[in-house]
C-alpha positions in Angstrom: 85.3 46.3 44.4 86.5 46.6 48.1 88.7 49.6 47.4 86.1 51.0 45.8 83.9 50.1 48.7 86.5 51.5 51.3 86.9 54.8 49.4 83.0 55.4 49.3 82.9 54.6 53.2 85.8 56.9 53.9 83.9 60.0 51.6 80.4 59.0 53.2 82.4 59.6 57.0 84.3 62.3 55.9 81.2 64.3 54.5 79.2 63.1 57.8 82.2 64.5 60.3 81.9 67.7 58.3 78.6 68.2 58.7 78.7 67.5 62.1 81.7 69.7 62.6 79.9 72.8 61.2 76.3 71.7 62.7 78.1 72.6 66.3 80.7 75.5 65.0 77.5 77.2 63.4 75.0 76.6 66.8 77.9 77.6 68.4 78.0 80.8 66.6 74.3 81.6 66.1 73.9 81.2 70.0 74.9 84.6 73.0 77.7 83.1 74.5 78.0 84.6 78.1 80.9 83.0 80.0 80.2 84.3 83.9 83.5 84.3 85.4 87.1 84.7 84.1 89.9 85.8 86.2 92.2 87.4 83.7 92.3 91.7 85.3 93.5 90.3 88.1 96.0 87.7 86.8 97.2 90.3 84.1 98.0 93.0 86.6 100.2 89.5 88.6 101.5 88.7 84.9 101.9 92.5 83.9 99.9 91.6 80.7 97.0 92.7 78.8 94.1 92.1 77.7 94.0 93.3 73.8 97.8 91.6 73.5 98.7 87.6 71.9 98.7 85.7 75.2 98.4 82.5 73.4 100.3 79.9 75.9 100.2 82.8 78.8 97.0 82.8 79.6 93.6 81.4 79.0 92.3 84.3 77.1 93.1 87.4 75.3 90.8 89.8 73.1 91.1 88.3 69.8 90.8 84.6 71.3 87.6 85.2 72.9 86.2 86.1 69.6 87.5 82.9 68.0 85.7 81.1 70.9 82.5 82.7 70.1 82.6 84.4 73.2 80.0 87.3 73.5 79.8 88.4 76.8 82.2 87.9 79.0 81.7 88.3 83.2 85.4 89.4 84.5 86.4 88.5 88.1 87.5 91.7 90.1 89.4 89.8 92.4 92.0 89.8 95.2 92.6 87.2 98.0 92.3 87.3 102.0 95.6 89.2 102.0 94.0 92.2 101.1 91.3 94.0 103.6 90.7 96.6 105.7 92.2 100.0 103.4 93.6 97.7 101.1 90.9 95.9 98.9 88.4 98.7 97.7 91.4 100.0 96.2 92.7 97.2 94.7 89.4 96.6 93.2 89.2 99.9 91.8 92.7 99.1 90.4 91.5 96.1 88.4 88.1 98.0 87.0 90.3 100.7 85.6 92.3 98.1 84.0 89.6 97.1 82.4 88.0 100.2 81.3 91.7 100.8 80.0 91.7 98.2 77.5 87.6 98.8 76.5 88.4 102.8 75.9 91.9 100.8 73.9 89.5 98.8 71.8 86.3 100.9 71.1 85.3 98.6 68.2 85.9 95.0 69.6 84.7 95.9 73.0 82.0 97.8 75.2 81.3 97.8 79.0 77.8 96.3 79.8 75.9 97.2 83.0 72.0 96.5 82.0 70.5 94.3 79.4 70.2 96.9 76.4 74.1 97.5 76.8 74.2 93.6 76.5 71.9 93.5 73.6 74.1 96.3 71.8 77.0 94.6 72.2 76.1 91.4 70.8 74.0 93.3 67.7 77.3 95.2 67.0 79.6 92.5 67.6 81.7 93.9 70.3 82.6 91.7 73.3 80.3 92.6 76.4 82.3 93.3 79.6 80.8 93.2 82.7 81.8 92.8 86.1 81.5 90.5 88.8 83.2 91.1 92.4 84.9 87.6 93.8 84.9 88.5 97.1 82.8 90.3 100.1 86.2 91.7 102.0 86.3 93.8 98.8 83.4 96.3 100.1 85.3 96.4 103.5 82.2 96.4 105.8 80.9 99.7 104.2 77.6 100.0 101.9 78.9 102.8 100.5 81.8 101.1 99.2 79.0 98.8 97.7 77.2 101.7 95.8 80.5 102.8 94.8 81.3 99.1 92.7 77.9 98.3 91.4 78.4 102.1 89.7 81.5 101.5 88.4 79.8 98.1 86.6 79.9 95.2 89.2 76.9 93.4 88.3 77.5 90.6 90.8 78.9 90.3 94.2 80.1 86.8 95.6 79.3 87.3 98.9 82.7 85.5 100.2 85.5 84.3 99.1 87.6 81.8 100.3 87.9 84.0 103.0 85.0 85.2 105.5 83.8 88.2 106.6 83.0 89.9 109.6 79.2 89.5 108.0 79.2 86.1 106.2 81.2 82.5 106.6 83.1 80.9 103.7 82.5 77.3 102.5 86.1 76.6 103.2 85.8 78.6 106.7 82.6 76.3 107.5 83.9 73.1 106.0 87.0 73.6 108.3 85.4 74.6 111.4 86.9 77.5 111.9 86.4 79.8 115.1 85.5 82.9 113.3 84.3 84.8 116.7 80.9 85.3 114.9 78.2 82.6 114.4 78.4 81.0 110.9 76.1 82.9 108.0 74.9 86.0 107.6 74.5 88.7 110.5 72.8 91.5 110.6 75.5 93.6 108.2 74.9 90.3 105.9 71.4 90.7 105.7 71.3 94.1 105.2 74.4 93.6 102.2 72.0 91.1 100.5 69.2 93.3 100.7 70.6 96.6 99.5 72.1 94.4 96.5 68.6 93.4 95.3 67.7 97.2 95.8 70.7 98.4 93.6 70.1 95.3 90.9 73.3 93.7 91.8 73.4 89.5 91.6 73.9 88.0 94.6 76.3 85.4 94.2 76.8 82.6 96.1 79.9 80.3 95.0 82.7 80.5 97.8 79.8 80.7 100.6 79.1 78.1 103.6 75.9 76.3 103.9 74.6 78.7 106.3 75.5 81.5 104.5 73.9 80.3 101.1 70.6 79.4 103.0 70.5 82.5 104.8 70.6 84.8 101.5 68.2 82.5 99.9 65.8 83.2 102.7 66.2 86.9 102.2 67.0 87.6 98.6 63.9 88.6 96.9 65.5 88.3 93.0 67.3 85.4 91.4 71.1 84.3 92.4 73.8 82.5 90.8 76.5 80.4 91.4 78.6 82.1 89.1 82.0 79.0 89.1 80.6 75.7 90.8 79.8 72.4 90.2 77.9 69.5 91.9 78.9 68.6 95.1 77.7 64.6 94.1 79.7 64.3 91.6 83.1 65.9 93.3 82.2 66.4 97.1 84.8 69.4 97.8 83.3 72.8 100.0 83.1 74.6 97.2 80.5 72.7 94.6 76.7 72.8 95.4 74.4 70.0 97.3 71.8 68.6 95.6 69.4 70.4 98.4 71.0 73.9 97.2 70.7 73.4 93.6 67.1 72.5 94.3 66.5 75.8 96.5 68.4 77.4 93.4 65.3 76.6 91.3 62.8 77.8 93.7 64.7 80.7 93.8 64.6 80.5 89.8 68.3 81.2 89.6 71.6 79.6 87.8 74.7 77.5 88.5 77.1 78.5 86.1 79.7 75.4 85.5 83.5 75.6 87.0 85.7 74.2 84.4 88.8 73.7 87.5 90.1 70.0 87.5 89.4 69.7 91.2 85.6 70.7 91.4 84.9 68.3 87.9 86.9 65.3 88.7 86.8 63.7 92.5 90.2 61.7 92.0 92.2 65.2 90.9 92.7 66.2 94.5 94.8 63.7 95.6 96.6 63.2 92.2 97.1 67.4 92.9 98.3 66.8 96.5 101.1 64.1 95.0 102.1 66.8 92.4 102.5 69.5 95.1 104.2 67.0 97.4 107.0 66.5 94.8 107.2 70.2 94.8 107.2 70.9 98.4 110.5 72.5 98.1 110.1 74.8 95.5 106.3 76.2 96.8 108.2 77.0 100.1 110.5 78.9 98.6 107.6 80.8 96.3 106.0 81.3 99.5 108.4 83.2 101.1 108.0 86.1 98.3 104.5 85.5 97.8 102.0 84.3 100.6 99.8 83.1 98.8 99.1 79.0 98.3 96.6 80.0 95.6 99.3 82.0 93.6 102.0 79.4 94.7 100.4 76.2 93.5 98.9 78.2 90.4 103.2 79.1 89.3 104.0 75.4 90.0 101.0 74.4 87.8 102.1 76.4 85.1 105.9 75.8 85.4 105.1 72.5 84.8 102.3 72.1 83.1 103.5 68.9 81.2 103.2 66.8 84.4 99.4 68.4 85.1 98.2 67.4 82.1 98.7 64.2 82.4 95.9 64.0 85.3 93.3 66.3 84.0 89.6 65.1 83.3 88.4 64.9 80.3 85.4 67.3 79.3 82.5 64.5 79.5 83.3 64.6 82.9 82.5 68.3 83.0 79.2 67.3 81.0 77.9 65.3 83.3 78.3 67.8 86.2 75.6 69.5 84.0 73.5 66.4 83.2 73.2 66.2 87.1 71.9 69.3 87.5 69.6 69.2 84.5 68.2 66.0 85.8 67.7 67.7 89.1 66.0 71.0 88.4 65.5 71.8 84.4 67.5 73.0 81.6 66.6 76.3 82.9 68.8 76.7 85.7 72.5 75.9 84.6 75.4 78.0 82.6 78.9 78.3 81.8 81.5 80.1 84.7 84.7 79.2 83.2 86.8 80.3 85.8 89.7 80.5 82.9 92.9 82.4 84.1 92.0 81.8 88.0 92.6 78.1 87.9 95.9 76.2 86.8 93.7 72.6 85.5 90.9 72.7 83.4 89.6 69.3 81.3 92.1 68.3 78.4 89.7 69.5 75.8 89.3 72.8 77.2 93.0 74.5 77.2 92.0 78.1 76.7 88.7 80.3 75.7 89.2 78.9 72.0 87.9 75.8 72.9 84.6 76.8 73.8 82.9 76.2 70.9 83.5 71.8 71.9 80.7 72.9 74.9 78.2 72.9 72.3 79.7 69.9 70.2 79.1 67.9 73.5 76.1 69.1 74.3 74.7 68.3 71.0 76.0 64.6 71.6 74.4 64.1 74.5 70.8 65.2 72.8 70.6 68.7 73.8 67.9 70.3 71.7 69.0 74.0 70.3 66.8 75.9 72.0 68.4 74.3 75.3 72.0 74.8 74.2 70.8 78.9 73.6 69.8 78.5 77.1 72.7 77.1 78.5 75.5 79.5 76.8 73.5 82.1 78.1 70.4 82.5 77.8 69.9 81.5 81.6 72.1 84.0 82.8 70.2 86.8 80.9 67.0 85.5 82.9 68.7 86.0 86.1 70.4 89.3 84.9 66.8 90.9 83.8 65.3 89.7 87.0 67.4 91.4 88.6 67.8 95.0 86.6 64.0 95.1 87.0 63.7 97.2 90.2 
């Protein structure tokens, strides 16, 4: 009688994990799926890979990986760092967007270049991955509005006003954060106010991840259309520069805009930075010598990440963590307001859960778990971000 017992309890949980298991795979799949910020033109051009090849445990994502995540539109980064600028980033901008439309005009059926809301709407209808652009980075426009018409033709649909780097126009979180003289008050100047206001002329997002306090508040004052924070998280649950105040995210609903979630360790988890700092520490050695070919911390610490990537995992959060970061907000300002910025192939920790774009679809398994109705999770994957995107298209 007991066996029998135990072998009707095991079918009974079997058949209820199944259900369960296809309830989220199917939301999952019914849902648009717009991740706002991935990082992979300008890590394949560093890698010397592409996009439409098997990058499995290269990269975060690849072609036919994002369309086993249920990925539909996808936002890619056109990045570089603070050692490009004057003469040097336009071009290497221009680089990375014919790198992408190289692989689109590659793959004709599996992908199509968005850059309105009825290219978006084609592209999910016919099934073809949606690739837009976002520029990570205000030194990329080198001071020039004509180098700003020139992107938002070729497809950038965003603009994060700074990077980690300021501008002669606009001050970085990490600039502010760190007191930095920049010979220029911190926020937006004059240029800066005139860059934010020609953006919501052309229909380009102004985005305000990477940007100091006075920055963000002074494009808020002037932006007539909805912003985003395409890759942050919430600055009360992991206080670093780079995630938002509870006072910005509420000026991000006035502003009836989005923060789109950073997956990266460090802005989810508030112990990872120092468990990071140990890890570099026992590496000191090695990054010095990486250093020495390649200035860059961001690219050094992201090849000792990788190189041993057994170590990291070991102190990566888990993806309720992650969650919460979005309860926060939710709880703060409405369902209405939040979305997904990966940030896969520009950062070297994400949650355990969440090892490459094929683990998306566990977003929604979560979400469901934590009471999420379905018309929220639609908003969440994307729906939000189609808001903002509209709003702003609609000169």
């Amino acid at each position: 009688m007991n066996k029998i017992l135990s072998v009707v309890i095991s079918a009974s949980l079997f058949v209820t994990q199944s259900a369960e298991a296809q309830s989220y795979k199917s939301l999952h799949k019914k849902a648009i799926v717009i991740d706002t910020h991935n990082d992979f033109i300008s890590t394949g051009i560093e890698k010397n890979k592409s996009f439409d090849q098997d990058l499995k445990g290269i990269t975060h994502s690849d072609l036919n990986r994002m369309k086993k995540g249920g990925v539909d539109v996808q936002v890619f980064s056109i990045f570089c760092d603070e050692n490009y600028g004057m003469g040097t980033a336009f071009a290497y901008a221009n680089r990375e967007i014919d790198s992408l439309y190289a692989v689109v005009e590659r793959n004709p059926k599996k992908m199509m270049i968005v850059k309105n809301p009825a290219d978006l709407d084609l592209a999910v209808k016919s099934k073809k991955l949606g690739s837009m652009m976002g520029i990570e980075g205000g030194h990329m426009i080198e001071d020039r509005i004509d180098y700003l018409d020139s992107l938002y033709k070729r497809g950038g649909r965003y603009m994060t006003l700074t990077w980690n780097n300021s501008t002669s126009w606009a001050s970085s979180a990490a600039d502010e954060r760190a007191g930095k003289d920049l010979g220029h008050p911190y926020g937006l100047n004059e240029l800066g106010e005139k860059i934010v206001r020609h953006m919501n002329e052309l229909g380009m997002i102004v985005d305000i991840s990477h940007v100091g306090e006075k920055t963000f508040y002074d494009a808020l004052r002037i932006t007539t259309k909805p912003v985003i924070a395409s890759h942050s998280c919430t600055y009360a649950l992991c206080p670093v520069p780079r995630n938002m105040t509870d006072d910005q995210i509420r000026m991000i609903k006035k502003n009836n805009g989005t923060i789109q979630l950073n997956f990266y360790s460090g802005f989810v988890d508030s112990t990872f930075r120092l468990k990071n700092n140990n890890f570099i520490a026992k590496h000191q050695q090695e990054k010095d010598s990486i250093l020495k070919t390649n200035p860059s911390d961001f690219y050094a610490n992201l090849f000792l990440h990788e190189k041993y990537k057994d170590e990291m995992d070991n102190v990566r959060p888990s993806l309720t963590l992650l969650i919460d970061h979005l309860d926060h907000i939710v709880k703060l300002i409405g369902v209405d307001h939040v979305g997904i910025g990966s940030d896969f192939d520009g950062i070297n920790s994400s949650p355990r859960e969440l090892n490459d774009v094929t683990n998306m679809p566990l977003l929604t398994k979560e979400l469901l778990k934590r009471g999420y109705s379905k018309e929220d999770i639609y908003k969440i994957l994307g729906g939000n971000f189609i808001r903002v995107f509209k709003a702003n298209q609609n000169n």
